[in-house]
Structure formats: C-alpha cells, structure tokens
C-alpha angles and dihedrals in degrees: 000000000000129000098276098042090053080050095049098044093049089043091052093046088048091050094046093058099040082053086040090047093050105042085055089050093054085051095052090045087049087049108050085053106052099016092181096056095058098056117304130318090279090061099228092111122150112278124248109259081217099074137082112262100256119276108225113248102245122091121258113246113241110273100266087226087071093046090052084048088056097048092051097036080051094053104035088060084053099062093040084060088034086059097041092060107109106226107214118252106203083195095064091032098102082196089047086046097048083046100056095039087052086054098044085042081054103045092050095053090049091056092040085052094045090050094048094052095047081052100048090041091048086052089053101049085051097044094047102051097034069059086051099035083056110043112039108353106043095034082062099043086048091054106040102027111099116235131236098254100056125102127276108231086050089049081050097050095041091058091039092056126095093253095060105035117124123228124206108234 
C-alpha cells in the first residue's frame, strides 16, 4: 500500500462516520418527534435495512501504513536538505585562507623576533663582561693570581697571607 492509497483509505473511512453521524443524528431527531413511527414508544424498534450498520463512537485511530509513508517521506526530506547543506572547506575559503597566512606571517615574525633578541642580548653579555674582564677585573686577577709556573711553596704562602685571605661573608 503506497502513500495515497493509506490517504485515500483514512479519508474514505472519515467521510463515511461524519455521513454515518449525521445520518444517526437526523433519525433521532425524527424519533424523538413521532416515537411511534420509528419503532414503537420504547424506541428498540427493528433498524432500517437501508442504513448503514452503526459506526462506534470512538474515533479511529490513523492507519498505521500512513503513518509509516510520513515518517519516510519525513526523513527522507531531512536527509535531501541534509545533502544540500554546503559544509564549509577553509582550503577553498579565500577569507579562511587570508586569515590563516596573517597568522603564520605572525607567528613567524614573533619567533624571528624572539631569536634576534636572544642573539643581540647574548652579544651584549659577552661584550659587557670580556669589558669588565679587561678593565678592572681581569687586570687584577692577572696581577695577583699566581701562575702556573711559579713555585709551590710561594703559591702556598701567597694564599696563606693576610692580603689574600678569604673571608667567609
């Protein structure tokens, strides 16, 4: 059973009890105003082979075939829309592309920067204390530091003497 047959059968069986409803309703109506002429005074009288068998009162639930046609024809939607979404590409997005070469332009200008000023700050330590190391510093380890050749009971007696005795601060 396809979609339109499922329609077609719930729209005849809707039609058919609203007729049959009101069709009961009009020989109520006709009964309640000439009793005897539906039957008898107690109103059990035989039914008319003309009408329709009575429908029950309750509503009829929705065929449950219909119900399985919408739910396909309702996903099925879903997934064409689904389909026709364009997912976003950033390497064919010219803006998603400008945005990432500013921040690798970025990025490498920060690490050349970081490099060049390790570099500058490294001359200048060096340069500073081989200035120091020349001037007041070396020029007094050159004079008072023993060398090498010299002999060791002098290095011993140098050390050992008040002016270079080292004091624990």
């Amino acid at each position: 059973m396809n979609e339109d047959e499922a329609v077609s059968s719930f729209c005849r069986q809707t039609i058919s009890r609203v007729r049959n409803k009101l069709l009961r309703s009009a020989e109520e109506n006709r009964r309640r105003q000439s009793p005897r002429a539906a039957g008898g005074s107690d109103g059990t009288g035989s039914r008319d082979p003309s009408e329709p068998p009575p429908v029950p009162t309750e509503p009829s639930p929705v065929p449950l075939q219909l119900i399985a046609m919408l739910r396909i024809k309702t996903l099925k939607e879903r997934m064409r829309r689904a389909a026709e979404v364009e997912l976003h590409d950033p390497e064919a997005c010219s803006a998603c592309q400008q945005q990432q070469a500013s921040l690798a332009l970025k990025t490498f200008i920060r690490r050349k920067k970081t490099q060049l000023q390790f570099q500058t700050l490294t001359d200048r330590l060096n340069t500073h204390t081989g200035e120091r190391l020349d001037t007041f510093e070396g020029s007094w380890c050159k004079k008072n530091l023993p060398k090498p050749t010299d002999a060791p009971h002098w290095i011993w007696e140098e050390l050992l003497s008040e002016d270079m005795r080292v004091t624990a601060t």
